[in-house]
C-alpha positions as CSV (number, residue, x, y, z in Angstrom):
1,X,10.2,16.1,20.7
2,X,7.5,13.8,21.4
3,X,7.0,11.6,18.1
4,X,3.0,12.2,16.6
5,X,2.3,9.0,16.8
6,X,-1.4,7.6,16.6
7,X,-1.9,4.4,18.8
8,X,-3.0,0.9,17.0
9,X,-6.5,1.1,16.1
10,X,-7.1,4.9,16.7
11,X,-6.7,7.3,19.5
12,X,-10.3,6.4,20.6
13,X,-9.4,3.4,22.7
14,X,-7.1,5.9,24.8
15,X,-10.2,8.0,26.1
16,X,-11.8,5.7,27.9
17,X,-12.0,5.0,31.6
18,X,-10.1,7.3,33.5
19,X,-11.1,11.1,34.1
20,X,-8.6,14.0,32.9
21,X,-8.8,12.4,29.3
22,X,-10.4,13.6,26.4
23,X,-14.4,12.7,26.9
24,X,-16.2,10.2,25.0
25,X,-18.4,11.7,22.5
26,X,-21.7,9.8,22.1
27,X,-24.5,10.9,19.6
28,X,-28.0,9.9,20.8
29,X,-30.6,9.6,17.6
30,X,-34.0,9.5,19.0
31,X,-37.2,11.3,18.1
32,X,-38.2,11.2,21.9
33,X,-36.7,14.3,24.0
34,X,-37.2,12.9,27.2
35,X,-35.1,9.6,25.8
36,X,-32.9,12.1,25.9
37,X,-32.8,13.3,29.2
38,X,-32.8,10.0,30.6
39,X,-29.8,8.7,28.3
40,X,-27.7,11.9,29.5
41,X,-28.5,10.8,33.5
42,X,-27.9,7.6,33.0
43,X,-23.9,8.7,31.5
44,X,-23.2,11.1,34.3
45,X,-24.0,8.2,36.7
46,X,-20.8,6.4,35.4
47,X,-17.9,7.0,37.8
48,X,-14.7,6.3,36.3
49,X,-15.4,8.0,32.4
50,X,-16.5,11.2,30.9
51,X,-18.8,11.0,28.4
52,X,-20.6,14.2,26.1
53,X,-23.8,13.9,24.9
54,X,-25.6,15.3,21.7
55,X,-28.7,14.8,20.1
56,X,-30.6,14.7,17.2
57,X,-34.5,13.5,16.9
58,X,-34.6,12.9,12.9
59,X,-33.4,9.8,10.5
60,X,-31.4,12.6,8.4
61,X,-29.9,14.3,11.1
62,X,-28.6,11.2,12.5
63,X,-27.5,9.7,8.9
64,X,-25.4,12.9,8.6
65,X,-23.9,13.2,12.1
66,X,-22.3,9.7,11.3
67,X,-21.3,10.7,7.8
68,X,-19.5,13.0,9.7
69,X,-17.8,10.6,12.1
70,X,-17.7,13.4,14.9
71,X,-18.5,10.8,17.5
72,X,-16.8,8.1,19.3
73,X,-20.3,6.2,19.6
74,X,-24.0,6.5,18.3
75,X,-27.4,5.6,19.8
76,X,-29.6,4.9,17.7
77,X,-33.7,4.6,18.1
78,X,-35.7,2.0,16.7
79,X,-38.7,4.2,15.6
80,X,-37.6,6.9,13.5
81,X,-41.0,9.0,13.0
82,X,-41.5,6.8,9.3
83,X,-38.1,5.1,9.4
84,X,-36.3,2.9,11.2
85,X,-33.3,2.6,13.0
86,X,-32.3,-0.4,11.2
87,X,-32.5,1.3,8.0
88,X,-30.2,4.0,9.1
89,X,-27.4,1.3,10.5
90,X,-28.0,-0.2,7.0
91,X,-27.9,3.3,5.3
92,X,-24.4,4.3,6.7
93,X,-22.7,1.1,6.6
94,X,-23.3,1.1,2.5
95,X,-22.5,4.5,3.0
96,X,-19.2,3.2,4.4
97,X,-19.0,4.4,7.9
98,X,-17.2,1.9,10.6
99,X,-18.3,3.7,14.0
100,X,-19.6,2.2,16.9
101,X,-23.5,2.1,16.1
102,X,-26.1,0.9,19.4
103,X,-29.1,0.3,18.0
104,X,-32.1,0.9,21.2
105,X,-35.4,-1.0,20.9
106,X,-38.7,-0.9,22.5
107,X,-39.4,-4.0,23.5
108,X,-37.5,-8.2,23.7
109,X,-37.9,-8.8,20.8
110,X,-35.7,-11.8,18.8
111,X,-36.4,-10.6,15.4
112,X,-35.4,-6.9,15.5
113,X,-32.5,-7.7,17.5
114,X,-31.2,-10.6,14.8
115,X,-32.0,-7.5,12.5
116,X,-30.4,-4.7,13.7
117,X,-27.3,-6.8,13.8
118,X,-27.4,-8.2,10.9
119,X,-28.2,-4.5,8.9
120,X,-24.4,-3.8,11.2
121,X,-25.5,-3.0,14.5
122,X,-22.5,-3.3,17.0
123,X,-25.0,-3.8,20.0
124,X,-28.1,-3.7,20.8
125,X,-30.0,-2.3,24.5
126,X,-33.8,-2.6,25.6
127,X,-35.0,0.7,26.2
128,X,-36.4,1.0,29.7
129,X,-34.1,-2.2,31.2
130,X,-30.8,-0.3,30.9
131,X,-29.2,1.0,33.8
132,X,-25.7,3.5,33.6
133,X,-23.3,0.3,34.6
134,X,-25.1,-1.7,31.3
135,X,-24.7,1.5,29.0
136,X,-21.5,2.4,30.0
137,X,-20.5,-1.3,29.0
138,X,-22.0,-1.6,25.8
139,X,-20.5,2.1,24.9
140,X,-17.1,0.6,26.0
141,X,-17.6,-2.9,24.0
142,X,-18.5,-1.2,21.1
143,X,-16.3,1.5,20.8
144,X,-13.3,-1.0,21.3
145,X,-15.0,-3.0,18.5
146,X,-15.6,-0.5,16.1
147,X,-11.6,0.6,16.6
148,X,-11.0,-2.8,16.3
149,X,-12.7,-3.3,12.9
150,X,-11.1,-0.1,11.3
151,X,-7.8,-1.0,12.1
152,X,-8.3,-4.1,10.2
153,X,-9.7,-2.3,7.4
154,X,-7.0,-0.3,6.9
155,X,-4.4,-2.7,7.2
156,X,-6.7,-4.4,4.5
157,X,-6.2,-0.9,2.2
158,X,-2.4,-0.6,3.3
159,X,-2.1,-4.2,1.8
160,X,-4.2,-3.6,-1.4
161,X,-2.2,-0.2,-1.8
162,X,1.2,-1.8,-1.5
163,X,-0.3,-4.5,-3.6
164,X,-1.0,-1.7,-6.1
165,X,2.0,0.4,-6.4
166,X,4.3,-2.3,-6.5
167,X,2.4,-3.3,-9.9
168,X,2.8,0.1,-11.0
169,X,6.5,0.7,-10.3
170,X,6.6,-3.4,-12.3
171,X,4.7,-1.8,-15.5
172,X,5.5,1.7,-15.5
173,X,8.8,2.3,-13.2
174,X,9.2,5.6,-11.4
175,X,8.3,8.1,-14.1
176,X,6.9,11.6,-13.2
177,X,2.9,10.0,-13.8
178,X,3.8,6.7,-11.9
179,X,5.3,8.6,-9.0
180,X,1.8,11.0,-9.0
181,X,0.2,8.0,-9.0
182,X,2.4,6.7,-5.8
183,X,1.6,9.7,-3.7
184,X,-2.4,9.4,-4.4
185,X,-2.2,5.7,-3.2
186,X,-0.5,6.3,0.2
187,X,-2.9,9.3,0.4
188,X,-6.5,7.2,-0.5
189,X,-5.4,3.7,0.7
190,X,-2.9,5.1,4.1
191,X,-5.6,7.6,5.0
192,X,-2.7,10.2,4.8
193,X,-3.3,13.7,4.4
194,X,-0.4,15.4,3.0
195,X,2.5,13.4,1.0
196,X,5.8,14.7,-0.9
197,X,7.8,12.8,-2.6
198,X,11.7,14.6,-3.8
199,X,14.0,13.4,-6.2
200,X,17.6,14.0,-6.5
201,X,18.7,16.2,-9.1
202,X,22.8,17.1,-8.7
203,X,22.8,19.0,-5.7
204,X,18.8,19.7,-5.4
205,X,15.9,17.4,-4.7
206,X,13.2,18.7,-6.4
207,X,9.5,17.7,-5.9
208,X,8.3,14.8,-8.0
209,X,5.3,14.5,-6.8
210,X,2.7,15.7,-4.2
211,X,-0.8,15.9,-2.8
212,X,-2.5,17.8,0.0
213,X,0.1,20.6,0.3
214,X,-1.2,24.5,-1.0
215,X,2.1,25.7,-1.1
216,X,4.7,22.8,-1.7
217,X,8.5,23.7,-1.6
218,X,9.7,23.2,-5.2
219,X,12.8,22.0,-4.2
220,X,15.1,21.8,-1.6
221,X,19.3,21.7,-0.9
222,X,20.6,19.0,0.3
223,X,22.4,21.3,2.6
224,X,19.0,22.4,4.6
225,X,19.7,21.4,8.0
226,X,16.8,19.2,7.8
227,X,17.8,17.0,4.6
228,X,21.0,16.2,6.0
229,X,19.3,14.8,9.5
230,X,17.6,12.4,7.2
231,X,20.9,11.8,5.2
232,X,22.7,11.3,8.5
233,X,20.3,9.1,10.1
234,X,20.3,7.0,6.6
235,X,16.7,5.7,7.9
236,X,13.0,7.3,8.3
237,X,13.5,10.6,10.9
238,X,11.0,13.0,12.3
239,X,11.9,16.3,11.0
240,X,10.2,19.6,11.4
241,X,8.1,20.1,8.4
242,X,9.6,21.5,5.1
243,X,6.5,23.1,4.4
244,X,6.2,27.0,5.6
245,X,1.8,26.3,5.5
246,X,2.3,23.6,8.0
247,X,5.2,25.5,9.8
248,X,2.7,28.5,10.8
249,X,-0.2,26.1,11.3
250,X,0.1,27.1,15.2
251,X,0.9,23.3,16.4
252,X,3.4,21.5,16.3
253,X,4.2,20.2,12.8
254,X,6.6,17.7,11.4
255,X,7.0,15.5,9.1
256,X,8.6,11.9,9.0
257,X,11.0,12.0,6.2
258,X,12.4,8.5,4.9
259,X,15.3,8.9,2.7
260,X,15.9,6.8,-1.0
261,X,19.2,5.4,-0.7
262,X,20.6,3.8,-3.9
263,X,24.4,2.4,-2.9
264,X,24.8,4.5,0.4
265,X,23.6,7.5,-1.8
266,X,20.6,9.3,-0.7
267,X,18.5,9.9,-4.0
268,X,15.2,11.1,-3.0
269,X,12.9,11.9,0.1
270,X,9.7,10.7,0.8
271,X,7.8,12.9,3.9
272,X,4.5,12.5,5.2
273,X,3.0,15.3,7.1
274,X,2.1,14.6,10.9
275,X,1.0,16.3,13.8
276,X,-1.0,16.4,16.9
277,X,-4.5,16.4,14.8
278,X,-3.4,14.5,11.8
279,X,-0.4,11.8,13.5
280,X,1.0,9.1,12.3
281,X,0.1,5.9,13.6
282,X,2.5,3.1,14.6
283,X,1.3,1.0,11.7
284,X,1.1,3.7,9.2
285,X,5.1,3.6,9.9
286,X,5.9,0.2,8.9
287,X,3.3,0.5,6.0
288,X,4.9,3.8,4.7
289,X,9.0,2.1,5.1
290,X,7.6,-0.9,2.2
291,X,6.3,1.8,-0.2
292,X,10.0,4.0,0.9
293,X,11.6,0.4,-0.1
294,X,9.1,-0.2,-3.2
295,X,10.3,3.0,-4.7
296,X,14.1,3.0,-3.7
297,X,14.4,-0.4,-5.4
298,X,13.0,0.9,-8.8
299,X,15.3,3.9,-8.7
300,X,18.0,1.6,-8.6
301,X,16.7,-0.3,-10.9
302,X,16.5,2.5,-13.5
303,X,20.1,3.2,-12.3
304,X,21.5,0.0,-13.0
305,X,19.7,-0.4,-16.4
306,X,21.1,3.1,-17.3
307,X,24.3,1.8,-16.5
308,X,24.1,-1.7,-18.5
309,X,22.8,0.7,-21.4
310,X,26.3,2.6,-20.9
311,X,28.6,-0.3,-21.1
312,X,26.8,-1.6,-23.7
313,X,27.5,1.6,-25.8
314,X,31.3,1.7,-24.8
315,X,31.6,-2.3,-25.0
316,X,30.3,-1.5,-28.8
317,X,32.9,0.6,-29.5
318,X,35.8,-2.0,-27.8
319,X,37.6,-4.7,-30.2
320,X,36.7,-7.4,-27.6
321,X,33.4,-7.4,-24.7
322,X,35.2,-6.3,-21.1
323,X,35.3,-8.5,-18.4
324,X,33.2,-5.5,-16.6
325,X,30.4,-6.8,-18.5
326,X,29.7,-10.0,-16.7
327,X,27.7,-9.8,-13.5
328,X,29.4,-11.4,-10.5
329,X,26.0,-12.1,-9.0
330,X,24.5,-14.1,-12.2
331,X,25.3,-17.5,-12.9
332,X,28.0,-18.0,-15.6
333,X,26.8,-21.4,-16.2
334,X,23.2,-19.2,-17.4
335,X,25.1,-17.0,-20.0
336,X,27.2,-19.8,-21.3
337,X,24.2,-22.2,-22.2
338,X,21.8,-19.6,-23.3
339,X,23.7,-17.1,-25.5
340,X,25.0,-19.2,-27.8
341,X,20.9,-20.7,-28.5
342,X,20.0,-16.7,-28.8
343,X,22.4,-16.0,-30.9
344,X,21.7,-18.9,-33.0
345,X,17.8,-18.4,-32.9
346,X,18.2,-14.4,-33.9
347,X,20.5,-15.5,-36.7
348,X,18.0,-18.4,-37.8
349,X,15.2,-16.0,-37.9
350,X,16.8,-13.4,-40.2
351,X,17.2,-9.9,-40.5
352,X,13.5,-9.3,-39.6
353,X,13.7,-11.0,-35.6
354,X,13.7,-7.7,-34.4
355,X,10.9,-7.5,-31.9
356,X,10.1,-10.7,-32.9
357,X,12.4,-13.0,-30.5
358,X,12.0,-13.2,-26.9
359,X,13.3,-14.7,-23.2
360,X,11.4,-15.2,-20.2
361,X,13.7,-16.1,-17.1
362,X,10.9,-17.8,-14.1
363,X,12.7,-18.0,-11.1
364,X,11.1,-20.5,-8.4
365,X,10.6,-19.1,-4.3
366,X,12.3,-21.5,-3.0
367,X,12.4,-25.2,-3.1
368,X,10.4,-28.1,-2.5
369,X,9.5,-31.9,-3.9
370,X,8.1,-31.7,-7.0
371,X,8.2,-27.9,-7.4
372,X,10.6,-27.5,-10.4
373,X,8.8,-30.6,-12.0
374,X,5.3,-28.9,-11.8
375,X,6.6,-25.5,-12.6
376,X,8.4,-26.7,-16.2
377,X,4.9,-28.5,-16.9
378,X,3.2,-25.6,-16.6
379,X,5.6,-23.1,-18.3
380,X,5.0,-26.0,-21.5
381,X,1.2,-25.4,-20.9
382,X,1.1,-21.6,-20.8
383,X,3.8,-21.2,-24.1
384,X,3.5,-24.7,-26.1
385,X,6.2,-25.6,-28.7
386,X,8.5,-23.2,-26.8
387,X,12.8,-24.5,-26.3
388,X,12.3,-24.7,-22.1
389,X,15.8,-24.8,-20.5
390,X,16.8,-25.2,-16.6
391,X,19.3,-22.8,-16.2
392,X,19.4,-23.3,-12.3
393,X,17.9,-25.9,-9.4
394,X,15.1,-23.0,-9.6
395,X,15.6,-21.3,-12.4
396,X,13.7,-21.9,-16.3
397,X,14.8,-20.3,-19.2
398,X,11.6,-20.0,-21.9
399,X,13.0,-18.9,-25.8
400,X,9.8,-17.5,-27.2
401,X,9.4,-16.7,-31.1
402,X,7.3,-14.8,-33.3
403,X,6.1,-12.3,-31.0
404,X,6.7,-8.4,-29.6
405,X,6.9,-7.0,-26.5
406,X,3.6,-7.1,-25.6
407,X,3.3,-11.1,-26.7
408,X,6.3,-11.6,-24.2
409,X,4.6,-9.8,-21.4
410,X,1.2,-12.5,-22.2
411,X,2.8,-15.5,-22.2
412,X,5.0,-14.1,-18.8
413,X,2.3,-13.7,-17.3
414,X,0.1,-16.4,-18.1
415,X,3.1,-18.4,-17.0
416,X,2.9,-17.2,-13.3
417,X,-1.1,-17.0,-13.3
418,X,-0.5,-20.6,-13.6
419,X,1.8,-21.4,-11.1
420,X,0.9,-19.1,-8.7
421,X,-2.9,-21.1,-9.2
422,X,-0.9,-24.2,-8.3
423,X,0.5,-22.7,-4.9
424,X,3.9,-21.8,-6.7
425,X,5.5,-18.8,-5.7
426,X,7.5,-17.5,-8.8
427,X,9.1,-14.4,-10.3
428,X,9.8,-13.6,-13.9
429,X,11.9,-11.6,-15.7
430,X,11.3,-11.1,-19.6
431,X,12.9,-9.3,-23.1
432,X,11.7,-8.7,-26.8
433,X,14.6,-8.7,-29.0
434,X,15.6,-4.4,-29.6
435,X,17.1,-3.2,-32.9
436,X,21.0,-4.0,-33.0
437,X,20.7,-6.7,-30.0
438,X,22.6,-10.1,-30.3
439,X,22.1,-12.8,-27.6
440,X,24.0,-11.4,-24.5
441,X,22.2,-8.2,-24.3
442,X,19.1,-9.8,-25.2
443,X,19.9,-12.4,-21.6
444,X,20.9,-9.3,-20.0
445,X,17.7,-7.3,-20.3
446,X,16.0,-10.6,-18.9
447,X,18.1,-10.7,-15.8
448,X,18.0,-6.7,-14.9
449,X,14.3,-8.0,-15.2
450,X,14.2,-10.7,-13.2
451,X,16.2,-8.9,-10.3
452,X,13.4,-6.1,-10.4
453,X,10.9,-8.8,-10.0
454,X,12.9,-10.0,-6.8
455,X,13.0,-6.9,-5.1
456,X,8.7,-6.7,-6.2
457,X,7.8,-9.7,-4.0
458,X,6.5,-13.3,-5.8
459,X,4.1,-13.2,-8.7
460,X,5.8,-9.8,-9.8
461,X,6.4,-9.7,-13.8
462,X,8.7,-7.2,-15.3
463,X,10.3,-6.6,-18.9
């Protein structure tokens, strides 16, 4: 099968200069019919690319015809009957557009050639002194300059979106409205049509969330032959699509399906709809694997906190706390300094410290001269009067009192505003004090924090 993808800065660049491809569409806005005429001559002189020519005469007709981004290029008139052609390249770049706009003028002349520019021209040709080998390079210059600009523009939205959802998976985790949320952002900032999202549920993964599908399978087995491709492969597949509306679409549809895998177990699906119209590009695929990781890693984060809530429960019910409690991966050295001083503070503040005692763990991003130094002055400036410990070389352990939840989460985060404002890459981890809590589940909620905020990239704060 031959993958769907869409090549690095659009399929446009593909088109031109060799015949037996797609032509190049050009728009020609011009009140002048024999402008007309001429432009199309001039584009049938060009030997080695196949260009198609339309026209409109008015300012409005033109202004829609690039709203509608039907054409690889646009031609655009300087006198407009009582507008100008500036005006419209000014019009439809507020309006948002990114094509390849020519603006065509009358006469040398410095001013409305700094202008059109300036309003977002992409070039600019003397009417009258262009010959077919001129046009033919300007179309070519600006074409590859407009699909230049557009794939840095959305590698700008794929950044803000990841940006994004990784905040929302920090505050909200993966619930049913935060995984709604996910699929709208790879649709509005990925530029992707139709996106499912599946999670597991015993032997079914049912749809958790969706957008741009009529008819969207409710669930599916994990024995459709398609699921266990993907469970198989363990990594992101081209599948034929799930979706019986795409399926009798009459092209060929799939869909890349990247499986959730939380400890070797597949937990959920995320597919994205491609095909020959609507593919995938090469960079929508690395893009969409870090939103595939985003989400995996809070699943297993909701995993493991389920399970720390478990062997809380059963440890409760034990005569002694099991060695199973104690996390290989932490530092004993952390739990043995800090849960004596919890325990202490929560018995010092009485039987009212519920919600009302706290723990932020900052974890530095590495090393450097100086770092830890600057990074314990600032955690004294953000939360004053506050017991600050070093629990490791990059590691500070802030005790915060008299304050909920939410007065954790403030102080947290005015903690890494700070540092990251001082060039400090750090994570943090925080915990308010819950009903029945003693100092080692109090640490513990902290560091099932703090690991979340690893997985979440620097500058990430989770409680």
């Amino acid at each position: 099968m031959k993958l769907p993808f869409r090549a690095p800065g659009g399929s446009v660049g593909l088109s031109i200069g060799a015949h037996g491809t797609d032509p190049v569409r050009v728009m020609l806005i011009d009140d002048d019919d024999d402008e007309a005429s001429l432009t199309r001559t001039l584009l049938g002189r060009v030997s080695d690319t196949r260009y198609e020519l339309e026209w409109v005469p008015t300012f409005s007709e033109g202004l829609a015809s690039i709203g509608r981004d039907e054409h690889d290029a646009y031609l655009i008139d300087h006198e407009l009957g009582g507008r100008t052609g500036i005006e419209l390249v000014r019009e439809a770049r507020e309006a948002g557009s990114l094509a390849a706009l020519i603006m065509l003028t009358g006469q040398r002349d410095r001013t409305t050639d700094l202008a059109a520019m300036n309003a977002g021209a992409t070039d600019f040709l003397l009417k009258g002194r262009t010959d077919a080998a001129l046009l033919d390079r300007s179309l070519r210059y600006s074409i590859f300059q407009a699909a230049a600009v557009s794939a840095l523009e959305r590698s700008r939205n794929q950044m803000a979106g990841l940006e994004e959802l990784g905040q929302l998976l920090a505050d909200n985790g993966p619930t049913p409205a935060a995984v709604g949320r996910i699929v709208d952002l790879i649709v509005d900032r990925f530029s992707l049509p139709r996106v499912a999202i599946y999670l597991a549920d015993g032997e079914v993964l049912r749809l958790a969330g969706q957008r741009g599908y009529e008819h969207p399978l409710a669930s599916v087995n994990r024995a459709d032959s398609s699921v266990e491709r993907v469970a198989r492969a363990r990594k992101p597949i081209f599948v034929p699509s799930l979706s019986p509306e795409l399926a009798a679409g009459g092209e060929v549809a799939t869909e890349l399906s990247v499986p959730l895998l939380v400890g070797g177990e597949m937990v959920g699906l995320l597919n994205v709809a491609s095909s020959v119209a609507a593919p995938i590009g090469e960079e929508d695929f690395s893009a969409i694997r870090l939103v595939a990781d985003r989400l995996t890693a809070a699943l297993e984060v909701v995993r493991e906190r389920t399970a720390t809530v478990e062997r809380l429960r059963d440890a409760r019910q034990q005569p002694s706390r099991p060695e199973g409690l104690v996390d290989p991966e932490t530092s004993g050295y952390r739990r043995t300094l800090l849960e004596p001083l919890l325990d202490v503070a929560i018995a010092t503040a009485g039987p009212d410290a519920d919600r009302r005692l706290g723990i932020l763990l900052v974890a530095l991003d590495g090393t450097g001269p100086g770092a830890m130094a600057r990074l314990a002055d600032l955690a004294k400036a953000a939360c004053p009067n506050r017991p600050i410990i070093r629990t490791r070389e990059t590691e500070l352990a802030v005790l915060v009192g008299s304050t909920d939840e939410t007065g954790a989460r403030t102080e947290a985060g005015e903690l890494v505003a700070l540092a990251r404002a001082a060039g400090l890459g750090v994570w943090c981890g925080y915990a308010a004090l819950a009903s029945g809590w003693g100092g080692p589940e109090l640490l513990r909620a902290a560091e099932a924090a703090l690991a979340y905020a690893r997985r979440l990239g620097p500058g990430t704060v989770i409680g």
